[in-house]
C-alpha positions as CSV (number, residue, x, y, z in Angstrom):
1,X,28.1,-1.9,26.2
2,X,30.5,-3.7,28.4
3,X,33.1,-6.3,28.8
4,X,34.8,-8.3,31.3
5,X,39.0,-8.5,31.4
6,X,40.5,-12.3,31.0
7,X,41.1,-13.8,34.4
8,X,44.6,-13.4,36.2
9,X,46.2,-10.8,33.4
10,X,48.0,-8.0,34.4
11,X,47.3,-5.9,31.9
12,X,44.2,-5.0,29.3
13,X,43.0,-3.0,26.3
14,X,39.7,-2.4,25.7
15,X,38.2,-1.7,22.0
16,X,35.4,-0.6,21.6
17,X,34.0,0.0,18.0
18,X,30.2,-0.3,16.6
19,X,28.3,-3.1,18.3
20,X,32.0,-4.7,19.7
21,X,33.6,-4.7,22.0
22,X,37.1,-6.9,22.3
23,X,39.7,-7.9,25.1
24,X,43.5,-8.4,25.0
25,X,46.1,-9.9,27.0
26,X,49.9,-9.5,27.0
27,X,50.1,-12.3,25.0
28,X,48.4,-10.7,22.2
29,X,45.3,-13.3,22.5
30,X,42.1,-11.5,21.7
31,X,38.3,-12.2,22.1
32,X,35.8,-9.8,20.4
33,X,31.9,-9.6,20.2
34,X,30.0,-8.0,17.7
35,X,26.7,-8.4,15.8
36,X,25.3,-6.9,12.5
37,X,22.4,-4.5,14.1
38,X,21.0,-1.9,14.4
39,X,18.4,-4.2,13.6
40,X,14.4,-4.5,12.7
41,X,11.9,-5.6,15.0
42,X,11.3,-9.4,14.4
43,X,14.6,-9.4,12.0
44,X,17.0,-12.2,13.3
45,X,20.0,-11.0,14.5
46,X,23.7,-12.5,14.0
47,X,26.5,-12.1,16.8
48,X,30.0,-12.7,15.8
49,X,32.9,-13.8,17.8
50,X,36.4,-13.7,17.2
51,X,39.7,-15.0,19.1
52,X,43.2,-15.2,18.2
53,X,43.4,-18.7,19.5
54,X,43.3,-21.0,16.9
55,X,41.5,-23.6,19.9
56,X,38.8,-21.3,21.3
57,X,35.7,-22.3,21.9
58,X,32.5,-20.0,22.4
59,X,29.6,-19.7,25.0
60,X,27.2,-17.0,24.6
61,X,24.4,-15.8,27.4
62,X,22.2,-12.8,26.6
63,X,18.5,-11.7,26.9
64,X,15.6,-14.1,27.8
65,X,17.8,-17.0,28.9
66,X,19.5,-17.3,25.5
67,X,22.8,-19.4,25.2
68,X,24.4,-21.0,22.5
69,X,27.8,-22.8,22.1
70,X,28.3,-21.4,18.2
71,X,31.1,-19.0,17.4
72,X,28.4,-16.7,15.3
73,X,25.5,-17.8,16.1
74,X,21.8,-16.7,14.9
75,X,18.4,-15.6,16.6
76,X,15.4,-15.6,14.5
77,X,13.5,-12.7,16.3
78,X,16.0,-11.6,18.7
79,X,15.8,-9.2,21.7
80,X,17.8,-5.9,22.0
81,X,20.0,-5.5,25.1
82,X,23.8,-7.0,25.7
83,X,25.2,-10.3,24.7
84,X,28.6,-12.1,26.3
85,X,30.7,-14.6,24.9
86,X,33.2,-16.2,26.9
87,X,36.4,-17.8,25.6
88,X,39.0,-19.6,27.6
89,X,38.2,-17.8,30.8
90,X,37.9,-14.3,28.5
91,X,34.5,-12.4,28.4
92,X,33.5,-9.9,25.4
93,X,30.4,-8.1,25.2
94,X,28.1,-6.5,22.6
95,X,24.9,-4.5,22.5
96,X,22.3,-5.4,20.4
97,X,20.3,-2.9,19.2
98,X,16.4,-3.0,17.8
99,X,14.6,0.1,16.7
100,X,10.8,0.9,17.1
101,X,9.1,0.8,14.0
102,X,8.5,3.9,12.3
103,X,5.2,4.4,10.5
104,X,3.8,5.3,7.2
105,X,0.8,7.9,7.0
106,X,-0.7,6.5,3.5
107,X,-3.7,6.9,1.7
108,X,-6.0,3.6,2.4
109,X,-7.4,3.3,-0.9
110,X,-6.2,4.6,-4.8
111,X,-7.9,4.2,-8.2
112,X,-5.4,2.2,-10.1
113,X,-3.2,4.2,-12.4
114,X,-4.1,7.6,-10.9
115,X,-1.1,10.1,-10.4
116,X,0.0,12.5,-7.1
117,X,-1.1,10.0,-4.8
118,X,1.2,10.7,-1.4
119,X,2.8,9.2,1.5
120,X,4.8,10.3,4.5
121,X,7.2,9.0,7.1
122,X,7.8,9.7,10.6
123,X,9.6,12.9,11.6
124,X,13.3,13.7,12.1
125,X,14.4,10.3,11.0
126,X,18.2,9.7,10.3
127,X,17.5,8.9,6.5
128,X,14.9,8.1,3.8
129,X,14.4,5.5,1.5
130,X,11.2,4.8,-0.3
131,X,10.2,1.8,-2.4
132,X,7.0,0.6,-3.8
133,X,5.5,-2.9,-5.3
134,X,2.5,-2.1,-8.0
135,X,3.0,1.6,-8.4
136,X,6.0,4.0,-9.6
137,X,7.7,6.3,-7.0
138,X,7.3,9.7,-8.6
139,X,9.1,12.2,-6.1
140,X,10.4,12.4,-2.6
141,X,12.0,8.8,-2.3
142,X,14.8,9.8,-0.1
143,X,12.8,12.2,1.6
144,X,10.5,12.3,4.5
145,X,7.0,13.0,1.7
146,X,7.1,10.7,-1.6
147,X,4.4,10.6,-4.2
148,X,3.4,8.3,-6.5
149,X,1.6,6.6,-9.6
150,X,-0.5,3.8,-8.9
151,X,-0.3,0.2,-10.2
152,X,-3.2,-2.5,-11.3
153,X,-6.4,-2.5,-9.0
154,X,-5.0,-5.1,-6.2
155,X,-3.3,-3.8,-3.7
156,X,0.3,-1.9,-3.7
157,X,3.1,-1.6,-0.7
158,X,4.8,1.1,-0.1
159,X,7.9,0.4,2.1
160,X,10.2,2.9,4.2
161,X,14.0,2.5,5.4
162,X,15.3,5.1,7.7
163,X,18.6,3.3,8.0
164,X,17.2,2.2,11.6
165,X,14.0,0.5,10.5
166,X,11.8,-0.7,8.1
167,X,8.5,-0.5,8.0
168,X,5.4,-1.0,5.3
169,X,2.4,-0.1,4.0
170,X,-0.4,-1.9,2.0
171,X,-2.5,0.4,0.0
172,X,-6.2,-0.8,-1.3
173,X,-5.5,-0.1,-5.4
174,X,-9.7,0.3,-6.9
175,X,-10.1,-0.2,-10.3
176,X,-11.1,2.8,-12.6
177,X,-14.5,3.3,-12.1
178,X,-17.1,2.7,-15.3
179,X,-19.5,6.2,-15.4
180,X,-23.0,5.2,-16.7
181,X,-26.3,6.9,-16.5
182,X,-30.2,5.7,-16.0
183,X,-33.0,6.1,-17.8
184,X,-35.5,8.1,-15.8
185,X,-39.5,9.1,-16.2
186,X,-41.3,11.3,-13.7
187,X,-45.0,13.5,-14.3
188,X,-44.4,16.9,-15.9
189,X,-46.5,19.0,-13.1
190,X,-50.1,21.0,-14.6
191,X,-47.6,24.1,-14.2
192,X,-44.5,25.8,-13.2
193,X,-41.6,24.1,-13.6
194,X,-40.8,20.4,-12.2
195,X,-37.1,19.3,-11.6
196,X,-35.9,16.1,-13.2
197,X,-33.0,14.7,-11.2
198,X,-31.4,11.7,-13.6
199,X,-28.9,9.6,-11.5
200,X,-25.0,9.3,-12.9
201,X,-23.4,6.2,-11.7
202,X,-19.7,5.5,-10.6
203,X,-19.3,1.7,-10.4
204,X,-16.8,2.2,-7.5
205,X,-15.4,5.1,-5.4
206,X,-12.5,7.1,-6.9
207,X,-9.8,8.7,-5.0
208,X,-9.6,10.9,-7.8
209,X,-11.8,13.6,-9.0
210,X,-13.9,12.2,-11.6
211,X,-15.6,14.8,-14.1
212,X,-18.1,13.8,-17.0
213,X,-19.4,16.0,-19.9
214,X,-22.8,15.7,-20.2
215,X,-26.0,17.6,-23.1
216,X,-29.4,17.2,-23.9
217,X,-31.0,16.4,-27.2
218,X,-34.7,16.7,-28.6
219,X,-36.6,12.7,-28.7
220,X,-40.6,13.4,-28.8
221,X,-40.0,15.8,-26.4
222,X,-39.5,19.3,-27.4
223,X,-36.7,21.5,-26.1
224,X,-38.1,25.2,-24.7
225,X,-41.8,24.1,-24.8
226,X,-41.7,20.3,-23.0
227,X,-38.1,20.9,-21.1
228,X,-35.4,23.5,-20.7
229,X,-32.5,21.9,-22.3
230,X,-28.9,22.1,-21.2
231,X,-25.7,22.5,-23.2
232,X,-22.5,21.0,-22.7
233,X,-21.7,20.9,-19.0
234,X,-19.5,18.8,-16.4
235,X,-20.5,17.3,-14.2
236,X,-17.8,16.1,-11.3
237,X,-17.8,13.6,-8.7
238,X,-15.3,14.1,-5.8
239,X,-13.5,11.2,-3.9
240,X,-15.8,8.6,-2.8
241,X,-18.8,9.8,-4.7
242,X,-20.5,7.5,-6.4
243,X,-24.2,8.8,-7.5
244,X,-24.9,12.7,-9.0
245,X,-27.8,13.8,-10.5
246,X,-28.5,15.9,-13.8
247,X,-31.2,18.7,-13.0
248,X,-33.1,19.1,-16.0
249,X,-36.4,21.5,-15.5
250,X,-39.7,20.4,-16.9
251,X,-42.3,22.7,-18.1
252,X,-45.6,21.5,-16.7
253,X,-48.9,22.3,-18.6
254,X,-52.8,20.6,-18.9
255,X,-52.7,19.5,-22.2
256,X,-53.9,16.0,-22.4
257,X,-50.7,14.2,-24.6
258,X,-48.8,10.9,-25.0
259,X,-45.9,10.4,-22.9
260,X,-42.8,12.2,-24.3
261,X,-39.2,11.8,-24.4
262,X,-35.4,13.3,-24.5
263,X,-31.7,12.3,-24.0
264,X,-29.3,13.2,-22.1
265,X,-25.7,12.2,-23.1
266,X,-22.7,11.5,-21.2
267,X,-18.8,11.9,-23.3
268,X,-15.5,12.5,-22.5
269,X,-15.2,11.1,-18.5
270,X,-11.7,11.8,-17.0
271,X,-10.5,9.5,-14.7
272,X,-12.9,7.0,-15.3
273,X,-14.4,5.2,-18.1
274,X,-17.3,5.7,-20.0
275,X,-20.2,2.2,-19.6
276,X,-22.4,1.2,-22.5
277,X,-25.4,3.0,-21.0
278,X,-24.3,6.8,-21.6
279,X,-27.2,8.0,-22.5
280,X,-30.2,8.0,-20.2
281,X,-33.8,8.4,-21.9
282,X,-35.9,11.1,-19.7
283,X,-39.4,10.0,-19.9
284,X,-42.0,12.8,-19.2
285,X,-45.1,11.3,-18.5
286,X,-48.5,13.3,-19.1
287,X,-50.8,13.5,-16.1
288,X,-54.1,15.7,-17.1
């Protein structure tokens, strides 16, 4: 920050104060330049002059060849560094300044409405103050670590101010993924035991856990002679998952017989929601 005296006075006091700067003669005429920063990058930034002469008028010169005859005048974009108005042969000066952005470390996608999603902001900044469109700021909102709830599946933004700059976030917001499971047939095997691996379906990646409850149940098929059924069990899908499989063992034997079946039932999904096909039929298809 700087400033010129006026021309031909004998004497001078300098003031400085945040962003200003401002001259005075032994007249009592002042000139003083300020502006509103710190500022944002690409913000538009606003410089204020002032002078006790009821006749001024204002020239301003700064960075990148600006000028403008206004007394406050705007710049849509502006460049940090100093700006000088001149007034009736007095010069003031004020420095603009423009912070770096800071940055967000965010998750890039969410399942809508999920809960202790989290996002952090650069180190050691002066302040913290988070905000969020589509979603509800759970904790941490004037801290460097917030979490939050999500919103609908679109997309949310999470915005930071650290008093120097602003910066945001778009988030990808999934839906809540529909759990379903296929119908499946496969030859039993003359002996031993043959694995049965059923496919579970999420219709989209989760960032959550997703667990599903699943069971199987007699058709023609007969548990402990045609299969080795299975009781209540979860089954769980970790973020970005999307298939598992249900191991169900088959006992294989020489008998020559029809084709048989059993079920296997899906119930009580978390974090997701169960599809109209939750409940696969196993086909076991005789091969003597």
């Amino acid at each position: 920050m700087e400033a010129r005296f006026c021309r031909g006075l004998s004497t001078a006091i300098l003031f400085v104060l945040v962003a200003m700067t401002a001259v005075a003669d032994e007249t009592g005429r002042t000139l003083t330049a300020s502006n509103g920063g710190p500022y944002y990058p690409g913000s538009t930034i606003s410089l204020y002059a002032s002078s006790s002469d009821p006749a001024a008028t204002y020239m301003w010169s700064g960075p990148n060849g600006f000028t403008s005859a206004d007394q406050n005048p705007t710049i849509p974009g502006g460049a940090a560094g100093s700006y000088t108005v001149t007034s009736n042969d007095c010069h003031s000066t004020t420095s603009v300044v423009v912070n770096p952005n800071s940055s967000i470390s965010a998750p890039a996608r969410v399942t809508s409405t999920s809960a202790g999603n989290s996002a952090s902001g650069p180190d050691a900044a002066a302040s913290y103050l988070w905000s969020i469109d589509n979603g509800t700021l759970t904790g941490g909102q004037y801290e460097q670590n917030v979490t939050f709830v999500a919103g609908a599946a679109g997309t949310l933004t999470l915005t930071l101010d650290t008093g120097c700059s602003r910066v945001s976030q778009d988030v990808v917001v999934d839906p809540q993924p529909t759990i379903t499971i296929s119908d499946f047939q496969h030859a039993e095997g003359n002996s031993g035991y043959t694995p049965f691996e059923i496919p579970v379906t999420l219709s989209n990646p989760s960032s959550q856990i997703v667990t599903v409850q699943y069971y199987t149940s007699n058709s023609i098929a007969i548990e402990g002679s045609d299969y080795f059924g299975i009781p209540l069990t979860t089954l769980t899908f970790y973020p970005g998952d999307v298939t598992r499989f249900v191991t169900v063992q088959v006992i294989g034997d020489k008998k020559k017989e029809g084709n048989e079946l059993f079920v296997v039932t899906l119930i009580n999904p978390t974090n997701a929601t169960r599809g109209a096909k939750f409940k696969g039929w196993v086909t076991i298809t005789n091969d003597d």
